[in-house]
C-alpha positions in Angstrom: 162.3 127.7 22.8 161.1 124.7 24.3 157.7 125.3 26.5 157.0 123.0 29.7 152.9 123.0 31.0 152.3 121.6 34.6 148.7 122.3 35.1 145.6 121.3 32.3 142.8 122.4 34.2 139.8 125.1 33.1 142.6 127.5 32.4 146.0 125.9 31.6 144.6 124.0 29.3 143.3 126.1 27.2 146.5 128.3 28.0 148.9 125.8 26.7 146.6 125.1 23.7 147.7 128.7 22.3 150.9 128.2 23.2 150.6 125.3 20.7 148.5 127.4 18.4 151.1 129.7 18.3 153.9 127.1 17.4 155.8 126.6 20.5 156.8 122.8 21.0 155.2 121.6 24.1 156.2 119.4 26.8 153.3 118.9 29.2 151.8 116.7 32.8 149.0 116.7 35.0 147.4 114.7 37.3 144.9 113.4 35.0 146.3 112.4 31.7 143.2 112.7 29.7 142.8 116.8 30.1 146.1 116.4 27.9 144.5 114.6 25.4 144.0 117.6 22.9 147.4 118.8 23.0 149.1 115.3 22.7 147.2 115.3 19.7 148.6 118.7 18.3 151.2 116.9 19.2 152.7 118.0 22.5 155.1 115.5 24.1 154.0 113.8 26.9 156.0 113.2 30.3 155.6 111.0 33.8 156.5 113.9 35.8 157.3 117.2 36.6 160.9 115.8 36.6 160.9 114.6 33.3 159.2 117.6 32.3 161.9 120.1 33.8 164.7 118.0 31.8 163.1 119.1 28.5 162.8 122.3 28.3 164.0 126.3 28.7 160.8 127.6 30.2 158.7 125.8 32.5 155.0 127.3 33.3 153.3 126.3 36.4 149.0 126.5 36.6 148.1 125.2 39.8 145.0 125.5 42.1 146.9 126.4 45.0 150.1 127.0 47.0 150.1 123.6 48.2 149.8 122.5 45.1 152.5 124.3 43.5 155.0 123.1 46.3 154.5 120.0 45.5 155.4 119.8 42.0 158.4 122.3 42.3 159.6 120.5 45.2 158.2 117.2 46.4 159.0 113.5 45.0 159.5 114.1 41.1 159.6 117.8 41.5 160.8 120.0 38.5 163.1 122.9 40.5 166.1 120.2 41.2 165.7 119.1 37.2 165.7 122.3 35.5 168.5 123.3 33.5 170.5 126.6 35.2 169.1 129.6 34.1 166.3 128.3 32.6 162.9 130.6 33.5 160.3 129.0 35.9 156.8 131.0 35.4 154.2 130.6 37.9 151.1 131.9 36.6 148.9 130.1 39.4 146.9 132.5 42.0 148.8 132.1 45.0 150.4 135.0 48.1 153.1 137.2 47.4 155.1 135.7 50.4 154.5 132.1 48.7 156.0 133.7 45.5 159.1 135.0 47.0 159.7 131.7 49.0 159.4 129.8 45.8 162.0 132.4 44.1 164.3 132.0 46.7 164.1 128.2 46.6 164.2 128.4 42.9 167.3 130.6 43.1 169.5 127.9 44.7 168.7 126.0 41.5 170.3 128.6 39.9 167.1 128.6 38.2 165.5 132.5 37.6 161.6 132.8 38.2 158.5 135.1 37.6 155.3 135.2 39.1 152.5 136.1 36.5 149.3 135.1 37.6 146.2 135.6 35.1 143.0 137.9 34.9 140.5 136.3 33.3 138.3 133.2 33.3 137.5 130.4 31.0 136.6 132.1 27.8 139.3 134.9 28.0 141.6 131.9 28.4 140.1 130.4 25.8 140.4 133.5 23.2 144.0 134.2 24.2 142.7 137.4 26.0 144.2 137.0 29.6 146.0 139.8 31.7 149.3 138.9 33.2 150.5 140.8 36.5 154.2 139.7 36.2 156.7 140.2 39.1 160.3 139.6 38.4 163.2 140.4 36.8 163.0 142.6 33.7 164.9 140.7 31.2 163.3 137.3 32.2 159.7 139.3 31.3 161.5 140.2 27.9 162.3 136.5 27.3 158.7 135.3 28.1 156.7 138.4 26.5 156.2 136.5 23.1 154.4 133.2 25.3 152.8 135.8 27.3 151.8 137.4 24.0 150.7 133.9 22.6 148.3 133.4 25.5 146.7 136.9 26.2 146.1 140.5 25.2 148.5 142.2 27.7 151.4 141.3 30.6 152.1 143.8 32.5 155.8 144.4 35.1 154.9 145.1 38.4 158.5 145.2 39.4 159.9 142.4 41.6 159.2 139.5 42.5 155.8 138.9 44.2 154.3 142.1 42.6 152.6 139.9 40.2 150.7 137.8 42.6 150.2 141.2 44.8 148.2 142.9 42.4 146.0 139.4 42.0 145.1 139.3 45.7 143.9 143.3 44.4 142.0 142.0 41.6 140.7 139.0 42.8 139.5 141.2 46.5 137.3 143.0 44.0 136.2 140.9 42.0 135.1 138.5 45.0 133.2 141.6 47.1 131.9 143.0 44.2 129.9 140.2 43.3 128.8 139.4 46.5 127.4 143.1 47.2 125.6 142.9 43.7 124.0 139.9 44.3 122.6 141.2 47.5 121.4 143.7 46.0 119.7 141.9 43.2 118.3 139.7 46.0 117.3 142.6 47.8 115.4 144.0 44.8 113.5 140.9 44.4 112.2 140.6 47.8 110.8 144.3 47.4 108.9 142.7 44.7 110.7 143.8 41.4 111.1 141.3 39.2 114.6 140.1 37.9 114.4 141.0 34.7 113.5 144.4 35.3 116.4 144.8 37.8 118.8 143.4 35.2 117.6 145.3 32.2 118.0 148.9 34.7 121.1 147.7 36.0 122.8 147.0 32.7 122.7 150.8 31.1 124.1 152.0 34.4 127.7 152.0 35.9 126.0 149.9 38.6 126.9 146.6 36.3 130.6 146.3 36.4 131.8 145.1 33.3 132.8 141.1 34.6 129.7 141.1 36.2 127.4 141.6 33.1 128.3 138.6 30.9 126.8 136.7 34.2 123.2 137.8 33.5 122.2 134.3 31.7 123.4 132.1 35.0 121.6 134.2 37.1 118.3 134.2 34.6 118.4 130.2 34.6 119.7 129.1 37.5 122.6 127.3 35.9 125.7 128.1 36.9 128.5 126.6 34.8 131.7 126.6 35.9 134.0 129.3 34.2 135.7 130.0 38.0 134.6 127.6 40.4 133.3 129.3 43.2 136.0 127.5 46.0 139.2 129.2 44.0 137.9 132.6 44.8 137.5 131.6 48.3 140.6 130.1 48.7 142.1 133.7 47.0 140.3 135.6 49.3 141.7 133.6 52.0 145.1 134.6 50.5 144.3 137.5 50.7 143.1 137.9 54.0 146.5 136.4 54.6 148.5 138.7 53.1 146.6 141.7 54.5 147.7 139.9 57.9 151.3 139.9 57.4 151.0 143.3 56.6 148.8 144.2 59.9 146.4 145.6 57.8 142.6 144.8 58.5 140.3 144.1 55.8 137.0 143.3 57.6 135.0 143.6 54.7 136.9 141.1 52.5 136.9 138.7 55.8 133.2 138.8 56.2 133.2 138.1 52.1 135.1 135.4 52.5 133.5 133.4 55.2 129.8 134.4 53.3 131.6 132.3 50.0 133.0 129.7 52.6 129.0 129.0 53.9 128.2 128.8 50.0 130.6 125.9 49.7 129.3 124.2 52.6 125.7 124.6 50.6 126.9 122.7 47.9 128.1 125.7 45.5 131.9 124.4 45.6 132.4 123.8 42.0 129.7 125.8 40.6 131.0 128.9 39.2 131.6 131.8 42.3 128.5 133.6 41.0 126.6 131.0 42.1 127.1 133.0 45.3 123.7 134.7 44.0 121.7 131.5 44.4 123.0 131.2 48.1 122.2 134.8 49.0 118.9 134.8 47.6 117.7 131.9 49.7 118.1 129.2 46.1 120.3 126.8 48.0 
């Protein structure tokens, strides 16, 4: 099986690498050539566009930043949809709305092309360790054909049923992941301006349940100030603003993930853009 990789940033690069690891002969593009410089070496093969990508391969895997983004490449000048060959398996594993996913199956399905939505949980260094999450919507035999790449790049895929199901349940994860660090780092700010000291609050914090689990492994950017990026803090705004989207088609309101979002939208307008999203502790403790 022949692999296609549009997509080499923080995550599909190191995505694609374990594809590679794991044997699969590569065909791969992105807007900057030198992100692809690893996996050329390995050797992955090299192509001008998503075009030429799509006329490679059996299944094509799609990492994008954002819906625009993903548009673009599947359908704009160059795109890969029109250049697949029928019945070949488009997998979109970039964050994007549920809605955006089912458009992009129905466009894909006049292609006679068949397509699953699998974004990713997980950041750099579960990416990194082949240790991702897959929420995959779609059609169960297309999840059977992909399970050994999803099983080359992470610990667990899991069917959510049809299309858009995938990218449902990442507008869940992502809603919690983005409110949850918000309301702890108000709190740690909180305890600091009542005069305990950090490490104190951290040291507490950590043998209780009060410390989720993703939140933990954060403890050394918030000790030094240095927040590299692992996920830059203007992804998870623009998935909470997916979010918020989605809850709107639905007429449901989520004032609390709204109020969230625009607090990580002032953070980019501080500077925090591409500093990982728990940076959002240096902007609600009055660092930046």
């Amino acid at each position: 099986m022949k692999i296609g990789f549009i997509g080499l940033g923080i995550m599909g690069s190191r995505m694609a690498a374990n594809l590679q690891k794991k044997g699969f002969e590569l065909v791969v593009t992105n807007r900057t050539r030198q992100k692809a410089d690893d996996l050329l070496a390995g050797p992955a093969r090299w192509a001008e566009s998503p075009a030429e990508v799509a006329r490679q391969v059996d299944v094509l895997i799609t990492m994008l930043s954002t819906p625009d983004a993903v548009s673009q490449v599947a359908l704009g000048e160059n795109g890969f949809l029109a250049q697949l060959p029928a019945g070949s398996i488009w997998v979109d594993c970039s964050t994007v709305n549920p809605s955006f996913s089912r458009q992009m199956a129905r466009e894909a399905k006049t292609y006679g092309i068949h397509f699953l939505d699998a974004p990713v949980a997980g950041s750099k260094d579960p990416a990194e360790k082949a240790q991702l999450l897959f929420f995959v919507g779609g059609d169960a035999q297309d999840v059977v054909v992909c399970q050994p790449l999803f099983a080359a790049m992470g610990r667990q895929a899991f069917h959510l049923g049809d299309t858009g199901m995938g990218a449902s349940m990442k507008m869940v994860f992502n809603s919690i992941m983005g409110a949850s660090m918000l309301a702890f780092c108000e709190a740690l700010a909180l305890g600091q301006s009542l005069g305990l000291e950090q490490k104190t609050l951290l040291d507490i914090l950590s043998v209780t349940p009060m410390l989720a689990p993703f939140i933990a492994p954060k403890r050394s950017k918030f000790e030094s100030g240095q927040y590299d990026t692992e996920f830059p803090l203007r992804w998870l705004r623009k998935d909470l603003q997916l979010a918020s989207e989605s809850a709107y088609e639905q007429a449901l309101p989520l004032p609390f993930l709204n109020l969230a979002k625009e607090i990580y939208t002032q953070a980019m307008q501080a500077g925090l853009a591409d500093q990982d999203y728990s940076a959002i502790y240096a902007y609600v403790s009055g660092q930046k």
